[in-house]
C-alpha positions, 0 to 999 in steps of 0.5 A, spaced: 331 450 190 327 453 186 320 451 181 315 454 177 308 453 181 304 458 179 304 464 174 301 471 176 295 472 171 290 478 171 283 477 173 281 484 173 284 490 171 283 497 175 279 500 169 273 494 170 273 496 177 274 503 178 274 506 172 277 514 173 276 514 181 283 514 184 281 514 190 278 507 191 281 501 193 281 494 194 278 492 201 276 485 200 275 480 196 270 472 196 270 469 191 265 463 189 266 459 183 266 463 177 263 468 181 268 474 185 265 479 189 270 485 190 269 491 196 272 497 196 273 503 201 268 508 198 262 502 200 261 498 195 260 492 193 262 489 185 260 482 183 265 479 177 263 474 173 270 470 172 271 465 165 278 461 165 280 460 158 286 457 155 290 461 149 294 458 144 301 458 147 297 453 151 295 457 158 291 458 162 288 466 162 281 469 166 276 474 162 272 478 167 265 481 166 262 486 170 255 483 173 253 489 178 255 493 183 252 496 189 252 502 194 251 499 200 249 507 204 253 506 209 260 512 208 265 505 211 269 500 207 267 494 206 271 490 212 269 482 210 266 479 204 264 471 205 259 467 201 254 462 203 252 459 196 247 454 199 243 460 202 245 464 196 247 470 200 253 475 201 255 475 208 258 482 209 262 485 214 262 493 214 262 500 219 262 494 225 256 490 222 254 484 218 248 484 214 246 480 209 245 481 201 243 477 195 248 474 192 246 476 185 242 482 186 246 485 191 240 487 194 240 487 201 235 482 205 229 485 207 228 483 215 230 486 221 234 481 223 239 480 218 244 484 221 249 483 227 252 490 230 259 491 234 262 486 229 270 487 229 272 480 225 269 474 224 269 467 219 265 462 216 266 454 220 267 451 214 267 443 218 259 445 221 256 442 226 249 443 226 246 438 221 241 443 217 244 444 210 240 450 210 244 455 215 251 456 215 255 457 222 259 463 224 264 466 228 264 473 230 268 477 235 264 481 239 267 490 239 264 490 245 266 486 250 272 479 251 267 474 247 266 470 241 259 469 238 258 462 235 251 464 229 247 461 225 246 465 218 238 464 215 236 467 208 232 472 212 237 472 219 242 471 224 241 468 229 246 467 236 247 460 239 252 461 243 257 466 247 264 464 249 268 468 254 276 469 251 281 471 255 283 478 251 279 480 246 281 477 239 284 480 233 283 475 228 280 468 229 278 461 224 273 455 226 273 448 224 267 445 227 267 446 235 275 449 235 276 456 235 283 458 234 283 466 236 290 471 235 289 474 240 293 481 241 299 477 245 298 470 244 295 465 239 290 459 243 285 454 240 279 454 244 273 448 244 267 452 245 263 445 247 267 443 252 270 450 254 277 447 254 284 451 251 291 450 250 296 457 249 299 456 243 305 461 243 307 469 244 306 474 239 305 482 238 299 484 234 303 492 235 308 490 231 305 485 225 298 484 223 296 476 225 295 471 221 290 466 222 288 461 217 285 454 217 287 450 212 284 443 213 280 439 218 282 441 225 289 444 222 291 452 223 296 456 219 299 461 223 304 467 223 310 466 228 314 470 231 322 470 227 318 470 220 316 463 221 309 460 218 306 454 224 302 449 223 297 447 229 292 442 230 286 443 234 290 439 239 295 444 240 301 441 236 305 442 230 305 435 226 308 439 221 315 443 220 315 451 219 316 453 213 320 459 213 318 466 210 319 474 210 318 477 217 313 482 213 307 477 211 301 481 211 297 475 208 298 467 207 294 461 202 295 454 203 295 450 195 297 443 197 302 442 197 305 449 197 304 455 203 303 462 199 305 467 203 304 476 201 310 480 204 310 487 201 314 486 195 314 479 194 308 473 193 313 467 196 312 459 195 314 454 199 313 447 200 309 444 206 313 437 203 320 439 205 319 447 208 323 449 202 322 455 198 321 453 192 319 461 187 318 468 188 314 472 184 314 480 184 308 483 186 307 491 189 302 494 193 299 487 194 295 486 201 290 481 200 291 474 198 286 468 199 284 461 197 278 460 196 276 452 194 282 451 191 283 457 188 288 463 190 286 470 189 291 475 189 289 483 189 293 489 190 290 496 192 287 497 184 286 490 181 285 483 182 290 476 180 289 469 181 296 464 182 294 459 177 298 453 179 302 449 173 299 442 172 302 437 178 305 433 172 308 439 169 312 441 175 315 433 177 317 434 170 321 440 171 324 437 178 327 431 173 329 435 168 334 439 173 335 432 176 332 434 182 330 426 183 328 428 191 324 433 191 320 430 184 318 424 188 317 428 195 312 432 190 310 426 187 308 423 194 306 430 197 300 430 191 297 423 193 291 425 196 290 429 191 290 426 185 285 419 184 288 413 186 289 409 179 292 416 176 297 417 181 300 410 181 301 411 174 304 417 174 308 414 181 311 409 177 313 413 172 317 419 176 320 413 179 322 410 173 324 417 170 328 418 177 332 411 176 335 413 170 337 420 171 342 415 178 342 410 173 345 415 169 349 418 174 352 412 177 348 412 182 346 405 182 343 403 189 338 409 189 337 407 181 336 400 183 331 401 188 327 406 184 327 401 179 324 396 184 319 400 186 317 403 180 316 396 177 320 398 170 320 393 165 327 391 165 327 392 158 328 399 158 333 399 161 336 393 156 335 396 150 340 403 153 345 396 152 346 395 144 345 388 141 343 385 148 336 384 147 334 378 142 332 380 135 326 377 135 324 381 142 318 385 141 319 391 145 319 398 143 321 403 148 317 407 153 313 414 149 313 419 151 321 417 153 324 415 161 330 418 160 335 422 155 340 418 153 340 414 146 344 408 148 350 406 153 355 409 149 351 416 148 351 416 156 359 414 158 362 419 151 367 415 150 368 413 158 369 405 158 370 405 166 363 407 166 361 402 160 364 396 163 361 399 171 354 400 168 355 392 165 355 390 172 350 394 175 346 391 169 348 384 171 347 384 179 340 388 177 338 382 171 340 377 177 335 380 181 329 381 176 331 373 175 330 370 181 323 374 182 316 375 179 318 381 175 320 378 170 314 374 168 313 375 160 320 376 157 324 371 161 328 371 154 329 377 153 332 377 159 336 371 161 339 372 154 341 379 155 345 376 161 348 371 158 351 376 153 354 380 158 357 374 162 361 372 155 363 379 154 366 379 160 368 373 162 364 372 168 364 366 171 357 365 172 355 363 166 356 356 166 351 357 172 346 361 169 347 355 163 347 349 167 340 351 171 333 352 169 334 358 163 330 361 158 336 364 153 334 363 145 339 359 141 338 363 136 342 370 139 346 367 144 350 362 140 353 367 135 355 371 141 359 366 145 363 363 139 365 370 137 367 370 144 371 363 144 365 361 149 365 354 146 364 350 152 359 355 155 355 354 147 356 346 148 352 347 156 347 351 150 346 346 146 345 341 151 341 346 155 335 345 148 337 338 147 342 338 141 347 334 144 350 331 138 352 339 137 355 339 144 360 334 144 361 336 137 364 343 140 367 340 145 371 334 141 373 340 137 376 344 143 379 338 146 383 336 139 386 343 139 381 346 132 378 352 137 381 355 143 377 356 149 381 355 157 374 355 160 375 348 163 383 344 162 379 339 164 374 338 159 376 331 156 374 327 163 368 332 163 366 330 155 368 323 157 364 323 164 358 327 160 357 321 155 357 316 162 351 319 163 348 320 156 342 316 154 343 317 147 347 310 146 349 312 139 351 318 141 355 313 146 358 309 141 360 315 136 364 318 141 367 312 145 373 311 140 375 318 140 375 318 147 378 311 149 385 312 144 386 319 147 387 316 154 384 308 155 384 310 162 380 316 163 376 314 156 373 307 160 369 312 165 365 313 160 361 305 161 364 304 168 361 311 171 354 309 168 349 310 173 345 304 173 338 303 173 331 299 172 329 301 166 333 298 159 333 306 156 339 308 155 342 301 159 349 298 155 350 291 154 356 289 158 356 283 154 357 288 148 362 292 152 366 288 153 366 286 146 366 293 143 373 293 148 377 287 146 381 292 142 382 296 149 387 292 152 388 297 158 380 299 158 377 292 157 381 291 164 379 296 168 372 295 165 372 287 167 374 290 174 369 295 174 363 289 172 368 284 178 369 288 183 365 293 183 359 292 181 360 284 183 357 281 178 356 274 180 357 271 172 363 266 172 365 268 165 366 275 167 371 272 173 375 267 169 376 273 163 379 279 169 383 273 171 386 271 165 388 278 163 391 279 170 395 272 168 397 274 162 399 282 165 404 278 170 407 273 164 407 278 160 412 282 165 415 276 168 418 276 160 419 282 158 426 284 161 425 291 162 419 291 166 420 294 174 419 291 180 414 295 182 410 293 176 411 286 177 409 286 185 403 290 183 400 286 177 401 279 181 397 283 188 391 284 183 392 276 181 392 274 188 388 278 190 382 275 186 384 268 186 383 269 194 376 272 193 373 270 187 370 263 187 366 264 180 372 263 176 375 257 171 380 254 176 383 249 172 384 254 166 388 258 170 391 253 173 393 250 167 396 257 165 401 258 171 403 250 172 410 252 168 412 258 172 417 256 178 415 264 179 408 264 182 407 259 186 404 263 191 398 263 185 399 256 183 398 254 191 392 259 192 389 255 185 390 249 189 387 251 195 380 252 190 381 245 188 381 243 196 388 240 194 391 243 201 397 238 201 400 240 194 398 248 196 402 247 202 408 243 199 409 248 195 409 254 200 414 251 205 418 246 200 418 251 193 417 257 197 420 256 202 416 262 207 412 259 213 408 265 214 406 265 207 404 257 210 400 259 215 397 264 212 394 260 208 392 256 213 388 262 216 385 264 209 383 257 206 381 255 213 375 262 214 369 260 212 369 253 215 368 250 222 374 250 227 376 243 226 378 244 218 382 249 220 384 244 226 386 240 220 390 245 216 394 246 221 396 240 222 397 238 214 401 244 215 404 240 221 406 234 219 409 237 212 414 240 217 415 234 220 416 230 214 423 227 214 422 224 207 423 231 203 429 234 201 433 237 207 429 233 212 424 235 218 423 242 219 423 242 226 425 251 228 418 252 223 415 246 227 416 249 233 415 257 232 407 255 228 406 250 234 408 255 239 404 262 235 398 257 234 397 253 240 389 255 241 389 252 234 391 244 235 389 238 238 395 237 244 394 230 244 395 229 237 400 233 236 405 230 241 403 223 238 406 226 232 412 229 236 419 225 236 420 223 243 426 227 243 424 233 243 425 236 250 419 239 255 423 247 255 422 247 247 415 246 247 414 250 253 410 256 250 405 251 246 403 246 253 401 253 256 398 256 251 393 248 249 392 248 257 390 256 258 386 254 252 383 248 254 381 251 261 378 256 258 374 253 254 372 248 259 370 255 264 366 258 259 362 251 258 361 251 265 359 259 266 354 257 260 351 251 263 350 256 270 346 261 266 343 256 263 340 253 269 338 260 273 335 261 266 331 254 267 330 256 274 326 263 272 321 260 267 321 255 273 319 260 278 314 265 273 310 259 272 309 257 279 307 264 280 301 264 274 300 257 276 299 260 284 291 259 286 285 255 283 282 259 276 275 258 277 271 257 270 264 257 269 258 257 264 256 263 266 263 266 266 265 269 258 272 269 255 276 276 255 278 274 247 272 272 244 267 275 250 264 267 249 262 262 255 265 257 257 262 250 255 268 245 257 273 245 263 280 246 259 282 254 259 289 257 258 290 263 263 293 269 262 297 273 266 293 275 273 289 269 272 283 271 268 281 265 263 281 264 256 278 260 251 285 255 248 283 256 241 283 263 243 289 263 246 293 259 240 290 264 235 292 271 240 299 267 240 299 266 233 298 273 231 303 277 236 308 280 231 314 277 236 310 270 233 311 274 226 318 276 227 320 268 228 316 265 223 319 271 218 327 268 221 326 261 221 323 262 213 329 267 211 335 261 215 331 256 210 331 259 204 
């Protein structure tokens, strides 16, 4: 595709250079700064002075003026011209020989050996290895026999250093220190002349086409292919980049990175070396000459002189962008770099890359407009403020100048298409979570998470409670009107939280819960208001807002002081004492919350226990009268009484006692009481006479008897025994009962207790199972008596054995023999011995023994078992 590069402007008309001589023609041309040297067929030499001048319409434009002109004598066109500057000479190549000229006068140098003859080419080393900056190195290609000559140039003389032998004799050549890249007339080769060493290139006919050689950068060669192909060729013999593509017809070629310029017969063509692409053709008759000298192309036809002025690089990107050509702006862009300062080009990189964002982002290309985006560090801004009312008032962005895009705002760029609006909304979203979550957005944080707050409560996202919920800079004063006039309430409470206006925030909540303003947000959000006020430390707040809650549901509502977390400091902490007060109009919540203080937090305080089981009894009475009241009710009110009766010590016995004694419904409960009393013979008379349930009986048993040693428990089962058997009550001895708990319970008596108490009729079968068991029980505890005591002994035993081993032979303790402990000898015969014999001092044993940690640990156990 194709771009403005360069324009074609005149820098020599043809009646400055030959006036009305028809004849004469352009034969070469060198050009050297402002100076430009012009040689003709009829043997003349014409020196320019070149002056660049910019015209009105902003272009650039050249002046020239003739300085001098000379005849060199010799009847032949002037072949090749190359400047030395340094040497201030004018190397020239005519009738097959190189002289030397000043570069001002004109004027030939006068000495015999300024002047090489049978020359048919050469070239200027433009990388020299010679260290003396007053000479210049040159090729030459030898009429006379297969060999190129490598010269030094002098200001009085040329002067031949070495002569190297080619395979055919060259028709064009270039040099760049030792490389000599030679066209020879059916093969282009590269040849070290130091180390003699060569490599072919590639096959091409110099009959058909004139060969084109040019060295266009350290150790690289442009070269004209066969098939209309440039090549490129290092000194090694490798391409390292593609062929650009041009007109089988090039009768010369220039390199102005990053553009090849090639000359064919009608045409001056431009491609890029960056992605071989052609990229202008400019009309151009009769041209046969172009160069590039410093950076400078020069064109001539037969009559005149051109140079190709390239468009400032900035100027070319910003055509490529204005056609939406974003790849070959950045390729262009990166191509430049190394000519360009550094600093510039990143300024001028980040900003392509910025404007070629928005050209993709503007054609939904979002994954390319993000990465671009990415790379060009944009300010996050410029993209936000394409979005109307996202940024904050009080944001103090102005907009890029010159602009990095075309569009005025979001509805400018979709025309009315709200798929696009609602998919540009998204990629925005995703883009502002990525600059969040990194470094880019340092600086105007604000701008940013409020803009992202604003898209998610226009669309509902559901990542708005999250953005809320973590760490956030959204300013209040925006972002609050936006979510009420999307009925974003509870999202607006989290904002108000979020900048520690609590009061406000529940205030919003209460109103939606109460049904003043709708939002579907959260169908829970009572139990959310109720749980956040479990953990809010403004307790006035606390108090204010508890009523609401506990008469919407007293159940839920209590959560707010029993999910209180607990902690060590007394800010925010409630008084229990207070609560329970504050509750005592809450019948069903003053419950749950002495629950809550009882059985989960365990408070060991009595007046705490005595009131859960008051209220629990007064639960039951209250069900036992009233008529419609469901069994289930009832069984699951008096499981809660029993069940704190049984595990609870802390409560007022007597009161409750006192509570219960007229109801013939809770004996279990009156029974339990009893047992708190120690009163086990009324317990278990009403259980088994009252109650009439065994099992209940001998479970009490069981639960009365838990913390005790086994001989009360033996006891309680046999209290329980002898009421069975006590024929004085009515109905008389409950011999079945008697028999089935000594029969279950066999382990548990005393068997000679028991069959004194037996009645003597009772038969041998009918106590069967319970002999077994007493005497199964009774052999095995007297075996296991029997195993302790043997290991025991072979315990005994052991110790016995390691003392005799340690005690083994004499220990011999002298004044001049040191304790291992303490290092001092010994003065007395009195020693401790450690294991292997060696002896220490006692006190130096009681003081080793004394810090050992297992010493430690039982001294630690025997102080905590005291206390």
């Amino acid at each position: 595709m194709s771009v403005k590069a360069f324009e074609l402007v005149s820098a020599v008309e043809r009646e400055q250079l030959m006036g009305e001589k028809v004849r004469i023609t352009i034969e070469c041309i060198e050009c050297c700064g402002q100076h430009l040297y012009v040689g003709t067929n009829d043997c003349f030499i014409y020196h320019f002075l070149l002056e660049e001048r910019t015209t009105t319409k902003g272009r650039l434009a050249y002046s020239s003026q003739k300085l001098v002109q000379k005849y060199l004598g010799l009847k032949k066109p002037v072949a090749e011209l190359k400047a030395a500057s340094a040497l201030e000479r004018l190397i020239v190549l005519c009738d097959a020989t190189i002289a030397l000229v000043d570069m001002v006068t004109l004027e030939p140098v006068p000495s015999g050996g300024a002047k090489l003859k049978g020359v048919t080419a050469f070239c200027i080393n433009e990388n020299p290895v010679t260290a003396d900056p007053f000479c210049a190195e040159m090729a030459v290609v030898s009429a006379r026999r297969r060999a190129v000559q490598i010269c030094t140039v002098h200001e009085d003389r040329v002067q031949m250093l070495k002569e190297v032998a080619t395979p055919e004799q060259p028709c064009a050549l270039s040099v760049d220190g030792y490389f000599l890249c030679l066209a020879l007339p059916t093969q282009y080769m590269i040849l070290n002349y130091s180390t003699g060493a060569s490599q072919d290139l590639f096959p091409y006919d110099s009959e058909e086409r004139k060969p084109i050689v040019k060295r266009i950068g350290r150790e690289e060669f442009l070269l004209a292919a066969p098939g209309g192909l440039g090549m490129f060729a290092s000194a090694e013999g490798i391409s390292q980049r593609a062929p650009v593509s041009w007109s089988e017809s090039v009768i010369g070629a220039a390199v102005c990175f990053p553009y090849v310029v090639a000359l064919d017969d009608g045409f001056v063509t431009v491609h890029s070396m960056l992605d071989q692409q052609l990229k202008q053709t400019l009309s151009f008759r009769e041209g046969h000459i172009l160069q590039d000298f410093e950076g400078k192309v020069v064109l001539a036809s037969t009559k005149a002189v051109y140079v190709l002025v390239p468009l400032p690089l900035e100027q070319q990107i910003q055509d490529l962008l204005a056609g939406h050509r974003v790849e070959e702006a950045l390729t262009l862009t990166e191509g430049a770099q190394r000519n360009i300062p550094k600093d510039k080009f990143q300024i001028l990189h980040k900003r392509i890359l910025q404007q070629a964002g928005f050209i993709q982002f503007g054609q939904l290309q979002f994954s390319e407009a993000k990465e671009h985006f990415r790379k060009g560090q944009l300010d996050v801004r410029e993209l936000i403020s394409l979005y109307p009312l996202l940024l904050p008032a009080s944001s103090s962005f102005t907009r890029c100048h010159p602009p990095l895009h075309e569009f005025a705002d979001l509805n400018h760029l979709a025309q009315g298409d709200q798929e696009k609006v609602q998919r540009c909304k998204r990629f925005l979203i995703s883009y502002l979570r990525e600059v969040r979550s990194s470094e880019s957005a340092n600086g105007f944080r604000e701008d940013v998470d409020t803009a992202l707050l604003k898209l998610y409560a226009e669309i509902g996202h559901e990542s708005l409670l999250d953005l809320l919920a973590s760490d956030n800079a959204c300013l209040l004063a925006d972002s609050a009107p936006w979510l009420e006039k999307h009925n974003r309430y509870f999202a607006l409470g989290l904002l108000y939280h979020y900048n520690g206006q609590d009061s406000s925030a529940l205030q919003m909540w209460v109103r939606v819960v109460n049904g003043d303003l709708q939002d579907s947000t959260r169908a829970d959000l009572f139990e959310y208001v109720v749980d956040f006020l479990s953990f809010c430390s403004n307790l006035d707040l606390v108090w204010k807002y508890a009523d609401w809650a506990l008469q919407k549901d007293q159940k839920i509502g209590v959560q707010i002081f029993t999910k209180r977390p607990i902690s060590k400091e007394t800010t925010g902490q409630l008084n229990p004492d207070e609560v329970i007060k504050y509750l005592e109009k809450h019948h069903q919540a003053l419950m749950l919350y002495l629950e809550h203080l009882v059985l989960e937090r365990r408070l060991q305080k009595e007046k705490y226990h005595t009131h859960l089981a008051v209220l629990y009894a007064d639960r039951v009475l209250g069900l036992l009268s009233r008529p419609s009241a469901t069994e289930e009710q009832l069984s699951s009110a008096r499981e809660k009484l029993q069940r704190l009766l049984r595990e609870s010590s802390l409560y007022r016995v007597q009161l409750l006692l006192g509570k219960l004694q007229e109801s013939e419904v809770l004996l279990t409960e009156r029974a339990t009481l009893h047992g708190k009393l120690e009163e086990h013979d009324k317990a278990l008379h009403i259980l088994v006479h009252q109650l009439k349930n065994s099992t209940a009986a001998e479970d009490y048993c069981t639960w009365a008897s838990e913390d005790h040693d086994p001989a009360h428990r033996q006891k309680l089962f046999h209290q329980l025994l002898s009421v069975y058997l006590d024929p004085d009550v009515p109905g008389g001895a409950q011999t079945m009962e008697a028999v089935d708990l000594l029969n279950r319970h066999a382990d548990v008596f005393d068997a000679v207790q028991v069959l004194e108490l037996l009645p003597e009729a009772w038969s041998v079968t009918l106590l069967c199972p319970f002999l077994c068991g007493a005497l199964r029980a009774n052999i095995h505890a007297r075996r296991t008596s029997q195993v302790a005591l043997g290991l025991a002994r072979a315990e005994n035993l052991q110790l016995h054995h390691d003392r005799l081993k340690y005690r083994g032979g004499p220990v011999f303790v002298s004044e001049k023999r040191g304790c291992q402990l303490c290092h001092n000898t010994f003065r007395e015969p009195d020693c401790v011995c450690l294991p292997g014999g060696t002896p220490i001092h006692t006190h130096c044993a009681a003081q080793r023994l004394q810090d050992s940690p297992t010493k430690r640990r039982l001294d630690h156990g025997h102080t905590s078992n005291h206390t």
